[in-house]
N, C-alpha and C positions, 0 to 999 in steps of 0.2 A: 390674670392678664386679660385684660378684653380687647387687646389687636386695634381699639380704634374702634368697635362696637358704639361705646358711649357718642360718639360725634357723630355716628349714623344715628342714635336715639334722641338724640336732641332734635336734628334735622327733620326729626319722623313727625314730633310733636310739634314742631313750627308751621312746617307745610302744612300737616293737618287744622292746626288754627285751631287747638286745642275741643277741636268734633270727633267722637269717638269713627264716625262714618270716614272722616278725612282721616284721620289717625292710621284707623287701618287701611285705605289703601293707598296711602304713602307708605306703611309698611309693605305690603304688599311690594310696590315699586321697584325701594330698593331690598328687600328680601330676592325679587327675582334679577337684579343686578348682583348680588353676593352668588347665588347661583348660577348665573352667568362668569361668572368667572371659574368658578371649578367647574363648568363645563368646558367653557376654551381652553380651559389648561388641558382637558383627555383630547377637543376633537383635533386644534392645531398646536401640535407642537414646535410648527415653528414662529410663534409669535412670542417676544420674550418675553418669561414670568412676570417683570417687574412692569412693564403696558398692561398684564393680563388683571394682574394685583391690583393695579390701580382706579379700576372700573368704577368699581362703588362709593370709591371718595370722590372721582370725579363727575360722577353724577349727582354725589350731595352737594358738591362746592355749587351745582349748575339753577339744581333745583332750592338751595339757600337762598344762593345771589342773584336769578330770577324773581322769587316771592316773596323773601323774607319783606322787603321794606312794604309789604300790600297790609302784612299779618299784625292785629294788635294781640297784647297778650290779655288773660282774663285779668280785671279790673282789682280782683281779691289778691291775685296773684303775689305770693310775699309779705302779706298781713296775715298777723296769728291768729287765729279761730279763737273767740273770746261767748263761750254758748252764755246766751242771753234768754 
């Protein structure tokens, strides 16, 4: 089960704009938003789990629906490698 994983890794490689430099610190981003969340779950327990849960998806839909339409994808992208 990957919880939802996969649509944060999509998200990571979009933002990033297929650059290993942008890659990682869009991971980075939301890495420390999944982390943000199992920390608000120990410090305040009184915010409900399912607001706490919801961080990192709502930071992807933000950081998608901001960039995505800026980002082209690579050119090759979905043509099979034919060595020549």
């Amino acid at each position: 089960m990957s919880a939802g994983q996969g649509f944060i890794a999509l998200a990571v490689v979009i933002l990033g704009r297929w650059q290993p430099i942008y890659v990682t610190l869009s991971a980075l981003l939301f890495g420390f938003t999944i982390i943000l969340r199992v920390w608000a779950n120990q410090v305040s327990p009184g915010i409900p789990v399912d607001f706490i849960t919801m961080v990192p998806y709502l930071v992807t839909l933000v950081a998608v629906a901001g960039f995505a339409g800026k980002v082209r994808p690579p050119a090759a992208s979905g043509q099979p490698y034919i060595k020549g």
